[in-house]
C-alpha positions as CSV (number, residue, x, y, z in Angstrom):
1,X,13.3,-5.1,-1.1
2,X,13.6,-7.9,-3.6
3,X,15.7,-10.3,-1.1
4,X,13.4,-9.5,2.0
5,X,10.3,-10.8,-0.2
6,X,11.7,-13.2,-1.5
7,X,13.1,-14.5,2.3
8,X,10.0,-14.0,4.2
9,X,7.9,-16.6,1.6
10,X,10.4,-18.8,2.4
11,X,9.3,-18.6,6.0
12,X,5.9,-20.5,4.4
13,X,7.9,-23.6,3.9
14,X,9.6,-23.5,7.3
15,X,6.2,-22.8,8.9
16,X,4.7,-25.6,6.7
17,X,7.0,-28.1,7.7
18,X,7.2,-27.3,11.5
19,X,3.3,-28.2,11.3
20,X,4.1,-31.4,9.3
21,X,6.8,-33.0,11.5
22,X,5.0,-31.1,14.8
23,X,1.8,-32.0,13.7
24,X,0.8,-27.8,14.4
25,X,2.3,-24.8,13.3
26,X,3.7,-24.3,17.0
27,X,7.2,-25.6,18.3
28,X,6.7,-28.5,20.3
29,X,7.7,-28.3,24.1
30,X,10.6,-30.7,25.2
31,X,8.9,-33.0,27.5
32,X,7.7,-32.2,31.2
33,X,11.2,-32.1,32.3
34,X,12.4,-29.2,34.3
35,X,15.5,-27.9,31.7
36,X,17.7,-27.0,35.0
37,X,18.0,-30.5,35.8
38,X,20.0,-31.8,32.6
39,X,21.6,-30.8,29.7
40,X,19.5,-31.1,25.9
41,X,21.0,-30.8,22.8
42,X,19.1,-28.9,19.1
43,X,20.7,-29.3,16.2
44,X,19.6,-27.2,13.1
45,X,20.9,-26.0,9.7
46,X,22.2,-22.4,9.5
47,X,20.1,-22.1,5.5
48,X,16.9,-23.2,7.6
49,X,17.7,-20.5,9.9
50,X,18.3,-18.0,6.9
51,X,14.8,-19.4,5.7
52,X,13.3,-18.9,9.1
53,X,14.5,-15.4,10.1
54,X,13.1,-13.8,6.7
55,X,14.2,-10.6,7.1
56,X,16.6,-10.5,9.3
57,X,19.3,-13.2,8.5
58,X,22.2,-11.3,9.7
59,X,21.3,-13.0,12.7
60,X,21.8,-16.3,10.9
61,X,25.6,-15.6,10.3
62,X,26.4,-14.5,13.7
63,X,24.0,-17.4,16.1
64,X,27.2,-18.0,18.6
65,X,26.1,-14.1,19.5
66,X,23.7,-14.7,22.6
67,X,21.6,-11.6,20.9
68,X,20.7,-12.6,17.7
69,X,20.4,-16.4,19.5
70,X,17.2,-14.4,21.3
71,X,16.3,-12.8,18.3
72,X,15.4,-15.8,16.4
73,X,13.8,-17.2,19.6
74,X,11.4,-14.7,19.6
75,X,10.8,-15.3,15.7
76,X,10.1,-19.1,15.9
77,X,8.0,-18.9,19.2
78,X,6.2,-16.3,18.6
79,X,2.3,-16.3,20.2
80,X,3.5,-19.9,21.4
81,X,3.0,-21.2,24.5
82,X,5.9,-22.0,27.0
83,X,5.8,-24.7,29.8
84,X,8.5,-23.4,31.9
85,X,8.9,-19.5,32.6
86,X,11.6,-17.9,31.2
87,X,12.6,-15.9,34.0
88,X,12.6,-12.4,32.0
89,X,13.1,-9.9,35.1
90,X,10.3,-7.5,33.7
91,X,8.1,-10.4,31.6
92,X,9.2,-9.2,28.4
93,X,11.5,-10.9,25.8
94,X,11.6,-8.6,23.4
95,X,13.3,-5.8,25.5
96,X,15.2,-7.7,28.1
97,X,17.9,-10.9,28.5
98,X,15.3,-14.1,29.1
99,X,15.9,-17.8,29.2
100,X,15.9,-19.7,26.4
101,X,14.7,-23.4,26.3
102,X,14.7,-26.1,24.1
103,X,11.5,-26.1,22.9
104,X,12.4,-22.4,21.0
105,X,14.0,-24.3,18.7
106,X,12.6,-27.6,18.4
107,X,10.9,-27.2,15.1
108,X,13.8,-25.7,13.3
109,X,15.8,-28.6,14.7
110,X,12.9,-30.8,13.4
111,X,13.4,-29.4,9.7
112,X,17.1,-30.0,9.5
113,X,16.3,-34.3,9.8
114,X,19.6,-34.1,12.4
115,X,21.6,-34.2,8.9
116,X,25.3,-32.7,8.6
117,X,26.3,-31.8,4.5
118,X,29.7,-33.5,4.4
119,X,31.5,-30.7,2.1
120,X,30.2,-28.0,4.2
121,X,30.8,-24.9,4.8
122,X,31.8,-23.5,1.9
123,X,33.6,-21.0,4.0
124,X,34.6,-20.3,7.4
125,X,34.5,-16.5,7.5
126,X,31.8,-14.3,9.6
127,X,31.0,-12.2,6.8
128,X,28.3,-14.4,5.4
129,X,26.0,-17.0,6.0
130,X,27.8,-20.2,8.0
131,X,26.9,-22.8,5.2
132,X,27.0,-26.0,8.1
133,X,24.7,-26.5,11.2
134,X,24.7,-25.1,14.8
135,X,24.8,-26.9,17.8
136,X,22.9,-25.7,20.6
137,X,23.5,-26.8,24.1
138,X,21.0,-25.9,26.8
139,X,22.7,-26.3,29.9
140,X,22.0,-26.2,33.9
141,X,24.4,-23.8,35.1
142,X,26.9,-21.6,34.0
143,X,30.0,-23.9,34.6
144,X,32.6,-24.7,32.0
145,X,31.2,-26.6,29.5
146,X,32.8,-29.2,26.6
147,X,31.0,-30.6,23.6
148,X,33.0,-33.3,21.4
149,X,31.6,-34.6,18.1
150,X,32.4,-37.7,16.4
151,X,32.4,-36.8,12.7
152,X,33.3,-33.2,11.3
153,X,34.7,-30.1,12.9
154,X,33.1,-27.4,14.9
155,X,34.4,-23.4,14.5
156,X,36.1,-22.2,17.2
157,X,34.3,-19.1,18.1
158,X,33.9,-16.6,21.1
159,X,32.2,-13.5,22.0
160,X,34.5,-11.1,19.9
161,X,34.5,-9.1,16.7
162,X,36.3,-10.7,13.6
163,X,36.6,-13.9,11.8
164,X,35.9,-17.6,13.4
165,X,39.4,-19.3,14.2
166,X,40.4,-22.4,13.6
167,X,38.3,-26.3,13.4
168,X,38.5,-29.3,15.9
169,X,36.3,-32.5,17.1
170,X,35.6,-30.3,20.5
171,X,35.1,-26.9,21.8
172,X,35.5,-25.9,25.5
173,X,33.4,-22.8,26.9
174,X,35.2,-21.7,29.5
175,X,34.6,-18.2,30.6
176,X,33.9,-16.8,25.9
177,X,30.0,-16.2,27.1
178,X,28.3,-15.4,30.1
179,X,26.8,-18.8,30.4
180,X,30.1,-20.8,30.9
181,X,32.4,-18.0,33.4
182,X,31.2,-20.0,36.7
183,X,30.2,-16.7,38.6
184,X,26.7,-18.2,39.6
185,X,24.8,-16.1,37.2
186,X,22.5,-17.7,34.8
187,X,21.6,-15.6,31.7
188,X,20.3,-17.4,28.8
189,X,21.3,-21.1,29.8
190,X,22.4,-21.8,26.1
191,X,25.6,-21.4,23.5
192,X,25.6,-22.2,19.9
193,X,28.6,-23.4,18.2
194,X,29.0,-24.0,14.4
195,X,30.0,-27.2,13.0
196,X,30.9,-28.3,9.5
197,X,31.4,-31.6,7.7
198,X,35.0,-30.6,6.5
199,X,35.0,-33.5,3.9
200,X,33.6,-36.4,6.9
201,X,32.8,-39.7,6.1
202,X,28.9,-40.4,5.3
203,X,27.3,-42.2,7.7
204,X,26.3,-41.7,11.4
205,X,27.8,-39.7,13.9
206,X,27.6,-38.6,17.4
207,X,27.8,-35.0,19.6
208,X,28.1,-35.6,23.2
209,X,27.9,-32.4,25.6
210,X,29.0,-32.3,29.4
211,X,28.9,-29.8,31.7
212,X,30.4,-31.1,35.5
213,X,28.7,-34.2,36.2
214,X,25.6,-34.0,33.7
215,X,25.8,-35.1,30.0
216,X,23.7,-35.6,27.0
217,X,24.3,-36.6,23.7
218,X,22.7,-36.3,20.1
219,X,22.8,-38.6,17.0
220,X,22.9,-37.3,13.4
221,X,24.0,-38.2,10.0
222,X,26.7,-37.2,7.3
223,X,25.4,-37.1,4.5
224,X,26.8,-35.9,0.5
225,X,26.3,-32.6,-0.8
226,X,23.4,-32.4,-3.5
227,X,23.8,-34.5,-6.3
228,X,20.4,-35.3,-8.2
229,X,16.8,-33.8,-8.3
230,X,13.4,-34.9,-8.9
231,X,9.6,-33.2,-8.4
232,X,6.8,-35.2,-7.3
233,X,3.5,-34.1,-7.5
234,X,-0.3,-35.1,-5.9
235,X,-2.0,-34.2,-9.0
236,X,-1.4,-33.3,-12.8
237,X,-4.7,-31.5,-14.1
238,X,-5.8,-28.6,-12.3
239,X,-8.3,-26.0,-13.4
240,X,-7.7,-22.4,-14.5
241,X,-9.4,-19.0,-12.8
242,X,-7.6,-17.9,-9.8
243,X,-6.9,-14.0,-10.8
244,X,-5.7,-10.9,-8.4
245,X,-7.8,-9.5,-6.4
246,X,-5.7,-6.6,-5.3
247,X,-6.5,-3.3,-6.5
248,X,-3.5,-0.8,-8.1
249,X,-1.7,0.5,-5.0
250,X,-2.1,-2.4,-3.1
251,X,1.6,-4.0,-2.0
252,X,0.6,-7.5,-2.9
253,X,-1.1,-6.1,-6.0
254,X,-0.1,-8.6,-9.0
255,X,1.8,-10.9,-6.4
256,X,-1.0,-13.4,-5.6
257,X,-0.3,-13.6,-2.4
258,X,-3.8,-13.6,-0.6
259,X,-5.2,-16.7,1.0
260,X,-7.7,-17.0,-2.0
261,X,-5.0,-16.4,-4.5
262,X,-1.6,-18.4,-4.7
263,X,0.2,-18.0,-1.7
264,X,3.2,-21.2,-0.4
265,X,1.4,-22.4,2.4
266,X,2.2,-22.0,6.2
267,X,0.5,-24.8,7.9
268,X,-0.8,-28.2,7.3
269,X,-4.3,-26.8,7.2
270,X,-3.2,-24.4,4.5
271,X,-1.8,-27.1,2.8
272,X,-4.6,-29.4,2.6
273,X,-6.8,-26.5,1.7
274,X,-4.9,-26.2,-1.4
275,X,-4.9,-29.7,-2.5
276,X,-8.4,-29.6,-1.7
277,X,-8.8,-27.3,-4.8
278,X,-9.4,-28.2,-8.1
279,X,-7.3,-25.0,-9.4
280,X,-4.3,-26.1,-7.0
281,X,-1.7,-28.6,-6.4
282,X,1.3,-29.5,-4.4
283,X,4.7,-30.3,-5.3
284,X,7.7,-31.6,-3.4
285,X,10.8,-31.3,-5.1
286,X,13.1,-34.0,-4.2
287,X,17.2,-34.1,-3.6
288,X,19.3,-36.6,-3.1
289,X,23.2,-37.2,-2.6
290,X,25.5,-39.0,-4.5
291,X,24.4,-42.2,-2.7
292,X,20.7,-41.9,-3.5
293,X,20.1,-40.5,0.3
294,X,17.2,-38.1,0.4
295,X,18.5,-34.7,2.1
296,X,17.5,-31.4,3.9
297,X,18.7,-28.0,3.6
298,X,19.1,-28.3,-0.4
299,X,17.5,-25.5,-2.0
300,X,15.6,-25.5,-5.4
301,X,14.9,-23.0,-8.1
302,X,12.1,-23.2,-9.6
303,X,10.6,-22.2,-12.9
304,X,8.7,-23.5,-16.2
305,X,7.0,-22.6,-19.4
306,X,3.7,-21.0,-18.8
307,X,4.4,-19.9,-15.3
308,X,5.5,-16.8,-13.3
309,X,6.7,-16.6,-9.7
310,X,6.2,-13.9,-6.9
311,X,7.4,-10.1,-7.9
312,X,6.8,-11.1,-11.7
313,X,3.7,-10.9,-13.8
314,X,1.0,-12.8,-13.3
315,X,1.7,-16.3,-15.3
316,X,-0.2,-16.8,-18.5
317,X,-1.5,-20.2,-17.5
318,X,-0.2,-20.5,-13.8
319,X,1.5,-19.7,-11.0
320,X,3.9,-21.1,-8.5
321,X,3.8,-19.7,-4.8
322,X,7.4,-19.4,-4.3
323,X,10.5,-19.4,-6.3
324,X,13.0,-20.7,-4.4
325,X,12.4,-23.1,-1.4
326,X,14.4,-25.5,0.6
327,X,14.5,-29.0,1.5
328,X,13.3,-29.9,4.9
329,X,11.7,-32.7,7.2
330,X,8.4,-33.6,5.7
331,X,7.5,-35.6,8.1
332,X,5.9,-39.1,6.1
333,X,6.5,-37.1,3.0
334,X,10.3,-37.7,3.4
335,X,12.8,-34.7,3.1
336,X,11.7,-31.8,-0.1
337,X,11.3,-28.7,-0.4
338,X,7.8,-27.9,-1.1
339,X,5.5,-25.9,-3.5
340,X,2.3,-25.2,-4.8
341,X,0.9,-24.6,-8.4
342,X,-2.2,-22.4,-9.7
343,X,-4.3,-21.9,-12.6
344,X,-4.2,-18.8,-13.7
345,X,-5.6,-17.2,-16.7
346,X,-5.3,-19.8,-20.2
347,X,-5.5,-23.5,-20.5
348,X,-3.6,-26.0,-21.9
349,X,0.0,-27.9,-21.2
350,X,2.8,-26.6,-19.0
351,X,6.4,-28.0,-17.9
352,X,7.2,-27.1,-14.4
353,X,11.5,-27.0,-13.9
354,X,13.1,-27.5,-10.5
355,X,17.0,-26.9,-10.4
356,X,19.4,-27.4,-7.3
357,X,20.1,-24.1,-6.3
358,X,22.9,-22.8,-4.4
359,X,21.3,-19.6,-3.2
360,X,18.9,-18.4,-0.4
361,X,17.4,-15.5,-3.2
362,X,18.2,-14.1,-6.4
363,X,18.3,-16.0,-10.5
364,X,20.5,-18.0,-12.2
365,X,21.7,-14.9,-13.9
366,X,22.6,-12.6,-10.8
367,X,22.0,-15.1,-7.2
368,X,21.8,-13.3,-4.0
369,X,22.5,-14.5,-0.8
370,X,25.0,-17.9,-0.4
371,X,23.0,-21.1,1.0
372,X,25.1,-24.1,-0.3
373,X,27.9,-23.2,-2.1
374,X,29.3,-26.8,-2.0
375,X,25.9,-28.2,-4.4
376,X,26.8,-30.0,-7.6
377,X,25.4,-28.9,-10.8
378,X,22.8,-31.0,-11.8
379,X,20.1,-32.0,-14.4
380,X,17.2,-30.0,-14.1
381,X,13.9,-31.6,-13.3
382,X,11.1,-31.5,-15.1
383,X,6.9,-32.6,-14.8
384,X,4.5,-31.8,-17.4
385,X,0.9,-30.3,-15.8
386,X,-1.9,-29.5,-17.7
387,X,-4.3,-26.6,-17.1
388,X,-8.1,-27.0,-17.6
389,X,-11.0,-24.6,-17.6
390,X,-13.7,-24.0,-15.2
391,X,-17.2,-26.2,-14.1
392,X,-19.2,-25.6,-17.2
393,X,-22.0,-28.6,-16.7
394,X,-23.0,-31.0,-13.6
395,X,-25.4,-33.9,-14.0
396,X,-26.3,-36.5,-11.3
397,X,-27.5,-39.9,-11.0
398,X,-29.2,-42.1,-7.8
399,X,-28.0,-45.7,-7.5
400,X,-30.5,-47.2,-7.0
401,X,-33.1,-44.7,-8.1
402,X,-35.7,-45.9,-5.9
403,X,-35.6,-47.8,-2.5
404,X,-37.6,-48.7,0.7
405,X,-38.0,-46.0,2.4
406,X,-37.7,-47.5,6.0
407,X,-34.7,-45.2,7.5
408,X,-31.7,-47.2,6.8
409,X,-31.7,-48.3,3.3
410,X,-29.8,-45.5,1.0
411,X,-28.9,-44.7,-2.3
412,X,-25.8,-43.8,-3.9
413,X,-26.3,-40.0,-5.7
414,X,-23.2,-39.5,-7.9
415,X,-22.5,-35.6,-9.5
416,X,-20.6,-35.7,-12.5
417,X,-19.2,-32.5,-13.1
418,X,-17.3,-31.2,-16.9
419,X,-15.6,-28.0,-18.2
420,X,-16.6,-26.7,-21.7
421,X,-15.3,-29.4,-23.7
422,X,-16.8,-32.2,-22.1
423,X,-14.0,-33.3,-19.7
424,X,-14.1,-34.0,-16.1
425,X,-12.9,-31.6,-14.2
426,X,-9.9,-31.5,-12.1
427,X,-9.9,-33.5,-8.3
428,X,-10.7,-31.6,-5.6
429,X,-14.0,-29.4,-7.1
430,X,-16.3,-29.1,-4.2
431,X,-19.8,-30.1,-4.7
432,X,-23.0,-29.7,-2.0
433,X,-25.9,-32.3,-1.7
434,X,-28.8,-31.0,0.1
435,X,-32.0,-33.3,0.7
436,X,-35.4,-32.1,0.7
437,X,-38.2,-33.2,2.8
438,X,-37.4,-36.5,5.3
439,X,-33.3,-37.2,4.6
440,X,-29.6,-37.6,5.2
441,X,-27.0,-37.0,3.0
442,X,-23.8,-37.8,4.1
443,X,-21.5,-36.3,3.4
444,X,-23.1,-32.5,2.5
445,X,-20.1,-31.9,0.6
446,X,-18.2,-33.9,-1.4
447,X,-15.4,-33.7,-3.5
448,X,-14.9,-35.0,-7.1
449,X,-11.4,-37.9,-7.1
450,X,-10.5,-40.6,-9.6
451,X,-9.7,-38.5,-12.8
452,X,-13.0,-38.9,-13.4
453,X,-15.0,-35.4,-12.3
454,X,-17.3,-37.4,-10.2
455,X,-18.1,-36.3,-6.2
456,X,-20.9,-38.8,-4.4
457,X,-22.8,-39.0,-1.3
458,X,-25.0,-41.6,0.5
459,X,-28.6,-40.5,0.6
460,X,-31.3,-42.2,3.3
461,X,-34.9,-41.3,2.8
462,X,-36.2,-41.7,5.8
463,X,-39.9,-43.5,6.4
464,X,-42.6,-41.8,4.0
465,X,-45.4,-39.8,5.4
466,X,-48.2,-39.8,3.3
467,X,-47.6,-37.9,0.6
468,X,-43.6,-37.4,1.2
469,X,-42.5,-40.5,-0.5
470,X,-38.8,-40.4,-1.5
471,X,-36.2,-37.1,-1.1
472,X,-35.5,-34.8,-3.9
473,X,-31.6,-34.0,-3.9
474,X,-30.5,-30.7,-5.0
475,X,-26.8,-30.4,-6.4
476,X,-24.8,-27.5,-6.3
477,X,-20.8,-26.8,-7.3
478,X,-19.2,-24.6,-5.2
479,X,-17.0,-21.9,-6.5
480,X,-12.8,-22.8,-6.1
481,X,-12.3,-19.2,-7.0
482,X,-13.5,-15.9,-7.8
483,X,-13.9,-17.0,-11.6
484,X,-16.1,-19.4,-11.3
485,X,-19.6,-20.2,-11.3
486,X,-21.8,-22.1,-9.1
487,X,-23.9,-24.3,-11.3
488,X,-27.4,-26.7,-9.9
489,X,-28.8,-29.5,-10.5
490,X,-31.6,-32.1,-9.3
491,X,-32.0,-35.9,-8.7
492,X,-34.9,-38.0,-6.8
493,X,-34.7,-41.1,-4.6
494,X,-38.2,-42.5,-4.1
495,X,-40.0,-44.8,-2.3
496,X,-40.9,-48.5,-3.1
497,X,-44.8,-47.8,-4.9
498,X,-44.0,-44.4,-5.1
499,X,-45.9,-42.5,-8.6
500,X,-42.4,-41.0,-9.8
501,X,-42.3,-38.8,-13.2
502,X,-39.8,-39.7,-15.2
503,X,-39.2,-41.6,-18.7
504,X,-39.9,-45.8,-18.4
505,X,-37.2,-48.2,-19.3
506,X,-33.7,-46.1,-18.9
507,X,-31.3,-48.1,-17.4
508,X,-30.2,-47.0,-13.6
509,X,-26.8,-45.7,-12.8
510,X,-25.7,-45.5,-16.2
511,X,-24.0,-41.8,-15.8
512,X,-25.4,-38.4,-16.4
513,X,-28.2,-38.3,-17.2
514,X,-29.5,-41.6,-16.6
515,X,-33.6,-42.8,-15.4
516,X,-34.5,-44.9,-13.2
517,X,-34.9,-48.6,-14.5
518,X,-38.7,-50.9,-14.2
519,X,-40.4,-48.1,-15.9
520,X,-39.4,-45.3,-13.1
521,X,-37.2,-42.4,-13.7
522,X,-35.3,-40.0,-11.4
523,X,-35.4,-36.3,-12.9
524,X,-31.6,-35.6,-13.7
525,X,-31.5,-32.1,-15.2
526,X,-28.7,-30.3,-16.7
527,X,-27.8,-26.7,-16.3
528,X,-25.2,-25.4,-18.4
529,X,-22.8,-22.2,-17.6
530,X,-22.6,-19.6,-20.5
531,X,-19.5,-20.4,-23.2
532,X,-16.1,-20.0,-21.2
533,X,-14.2,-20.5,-24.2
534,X,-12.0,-23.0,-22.3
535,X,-8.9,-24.7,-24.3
536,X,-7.7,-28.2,-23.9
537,X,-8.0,-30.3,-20.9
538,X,-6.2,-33.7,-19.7
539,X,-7.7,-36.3,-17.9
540,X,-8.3,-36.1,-14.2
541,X,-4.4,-37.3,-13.4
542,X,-4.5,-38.0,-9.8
543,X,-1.5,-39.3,-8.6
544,X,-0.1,-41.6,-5.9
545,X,-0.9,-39.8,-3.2
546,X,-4.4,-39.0,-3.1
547,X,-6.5,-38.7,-1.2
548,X,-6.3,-36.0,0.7
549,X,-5.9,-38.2,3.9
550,X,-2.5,-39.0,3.3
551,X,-1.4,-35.5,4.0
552,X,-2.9,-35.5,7.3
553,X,-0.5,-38.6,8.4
554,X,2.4,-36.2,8.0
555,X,1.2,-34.5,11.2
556,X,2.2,-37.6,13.4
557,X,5.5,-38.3,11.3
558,X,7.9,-38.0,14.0
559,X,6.1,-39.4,16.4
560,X,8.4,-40.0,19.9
561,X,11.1,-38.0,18.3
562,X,12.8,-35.9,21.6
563,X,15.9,-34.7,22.4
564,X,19.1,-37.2,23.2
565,X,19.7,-36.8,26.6
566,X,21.4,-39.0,29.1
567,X,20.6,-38.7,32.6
568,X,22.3,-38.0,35.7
């Protein structure tokens, strides 16, 4: 039961990336292009597909198989839309022999970067997982076909029981599968043939597939076996509070699996959500070959001081969503294998580990099931987080404090929000604006950035009527989690000759709690949350890569990116 949980998070990461390099969380069709007119060419790595069919990857070891080939068709597509029919007799692919087409497999061929490990496999035997990649040709008709490639060797293979035969630079259907016997009966249009590095040279290399008259060929690179590690992060300082909230009895009871807990993400939406948190963050754990070359279908084991992962208590301090995760296509990100992080319970600092792995599931101490058995041991990785408490104070300020009112002048309102020990809290708190009477704020909501706890908004009075001479702006947090409070506050922006309460001669826009300056002030108020007893906090630690925007370009990484095909 273990394995199984442990493979079907890992389908998160798969889904995650499929909608970073896809730019949704659906496979991507190939083209308008009828597929009985040429031939197209997927590749994609046999660990992604382990990662992909969760709990089935038996049908990972086996893909040649024309079964399990539909199997994981129907995994990856499912509730997507096809172009082309699939000419299932009866309409259903899930009890009958259909079609398959290019765009089943699109994404997964997406996450594997078109890269080819140079020492794999680490074995050639059917009884586990095949540690290379599989070639998938989609062809026109069910004559002979003959794919060549120019670097490593593919496993000769055919439709009976037993061990794979022997390696070469080409592999001939003729008459092993349905779809190559030349009796005029298409079936699935596709075979799948394994193909390892077997010690190839780094560096590019080509698979060319032909079938009569038609040919098409794909590009890819050898590259080295994992060498070195590294985690990169989008933030250091998140805050504390996300708790279960499953009850006893409940399968995902102490797992934090819910959408409002710590799940690993499955869509770029998802995460963007969770770097939109201030009790979240995302990590990407980087590895490379010997010659520095950033590569897919590495896997990483993570861990750290402070933390627990899925099936295990609920950490201390935080969590992490997932505990082992490949490296795939990120899109603009690059190639990682990505993660998320959550404040749990305490506060204070905690070291986050990331090791290469050479296993699909299990620990250090007893691994499970083989993923790259030809990975070098490395240095562990390390970053250091630290874990905050909750919103415990919000001020706010107007800059200026007082303007003509005439419908396009504005003011800049700035909430500053603080945990229990006076430090800002951690990027991505929410906070609302709301105007009252005639005005805009825009945006509504706002989050705080910068390391500094601040969120802003542009506020525009609009022209007074008599009495209604400026806007009153009402501040509210918004919750990131079931811990925390929602704490108000309250700022003016008045009029030119507006009577405006305040105290004469503070200075404007000097920080919380500020007045307005030539004798006016705005009303600033504090409300303060009851004593959370929170520990130490860091400063705000954004990193590199926010804003959030930046995650949103990974959806059009990729852009252009279709199958090699040559023409007729």
């Amino acid at each position: 039961m273990l394995k199984r949980a442990v493979l079907l998070s890992l389908t998160g990461v798969v889904a995650l990336a499929a909608s970073l390099t896809m730019g949704s969380g659906q496979p991507a069709q190939a083209g308008n292009e009828d597929p009985d007119s040429q031939i197209h060419v997927v590749m994609f790595s046999a660990s992604i597909c382990l990662a992909f069919g969760g709990a089935i990857p038996s049908d990972c070891f086996s893909l040649w198989r024309p079964g399990n080939q539909q199997t994981l068709a129907e995994i990856v597509t499912k509730d997507a839309q096809h172009t082309f029919k699939r000419d299932c007799v009866n309409g259903n692919p899930a009890t009958e022999v259909c079609r398959l087409l290019p765009s089943d497999f699109e994404s997964l061929r997406n996450l594997t970067g078109e890269q080819l490990h140079q020492d794999d496999p680490g074995t050639n035997k059917s009884s586990g997982p095949f540690e290379g990649v599989y070639v998938l040709a989609f062809v026109p008709d069910d004559q002979p076909i003959e794919i060549r490639t120019s670097k490593g060797k593919f496993v000769q293979i055919d439709d009976s029981p037993g061990p794979f035969g022997g390696t070469d630079d080409s592999y001939v259907c003729d008459g092993q599968f349905d779809d190559c016997n030349d009796d005029g009966d298409m079936l699935k249009g596709m075979i799948a043939i394994p193909l390892g590095g077997y010690g190839a040279e780094l560096g590019p290399g080509r698979i060319t597939v032909s079938q009569g008259t038609k040919q098409a060929a794909l590009d890819f690179t050898v590259v080295g076996e994992p060498d070195t590690i590294s985690i990169e992060t989008f933030k250091s300082t998140i805050t504390n509070g996300i708790v279960d909230l499953d009850t006893p009895g409940d399968p995902n009871y102490r797992k934090l699996s819910a959408e409002d807990e710590c799940p690993l993400p499955t869509s770029l939406e998802g995460f963007t959500n969770a770097l939109g948190r201030p009790d979240k963050t995302v990590l990407i754990g980087r590895i490379l070959d010997e010659a520095g070359t950033q590569i897919t279908q590495g896997w990483v084991l993570w861990g750290g001081t402070g933390i627990e992962v899925p099936n295990r208590p609920i950490g201390p301090v935080a969590n992490l969503g997932a505990p082992i995760t490949p490296t795939v296509n990120l899109g603009s990100f690059g190639f990682g294998a990505p993660q998320v992080l959550c404040g749990t319970k305490g506060t204070g600092p905690i070291t986050i580990t990331a090791t290469i792995f050479k296993y699909a599931t299990g620990t250090p101490e007893i691994p499970g099931l083989p993923a790259d058995t030809q990975a070098h041991t490395a240095q562990p990785a390390s970053l250091d987080f630290e874990v905050i408490g909750q919103v415990d104070s919000v001020t706010a300020v107007a800059d200026p404090p007082v303007v003509d009112c005439n419908g396009t002048n504005s003011a800049k309102v700035t909430a500053t929000v603080l945990t229990a020990d006076g430090q800002p809290i951690a990027n991505g708190q929410s906070v609302q604006f709301d105007v009252v009477a005639l005005g805009t704020a825009n945006p509504i909501i706002s989050k705080t950035g910068g390391g500094k706890g601040e969120a802003s908004t542009v506020v525009t009075p609009l022209s007074p009527v008599d009495e209604l001479r400026g806007v009153t702006v009402n501040i509210s947090t918004i919750p990131s989690n079931s811990s925390a409070d929602v704490l108000t506050t309250a700022v003016r922006v008045d009029c030119s000759g507006a009577s405006v309460p305040g105290s004469p001669g503070a200075s404007a826009g000097s920080g919380a709690g500020a007045g307005a300056g030539a004798g006016a002030g705005p009303q600033t108020g504090v409300i303060r949350a009851p004593d959370t007893g929170s520990g130490s906090a860091a400063d705000g630690g954004a990193l590199a890569w926010w804003p959030l925007v930046m995650l949103a370009a990974g959806a059009v990484a990729l852009a252009g990116a279709r199958f090699a095909t040559k023409r007729d």
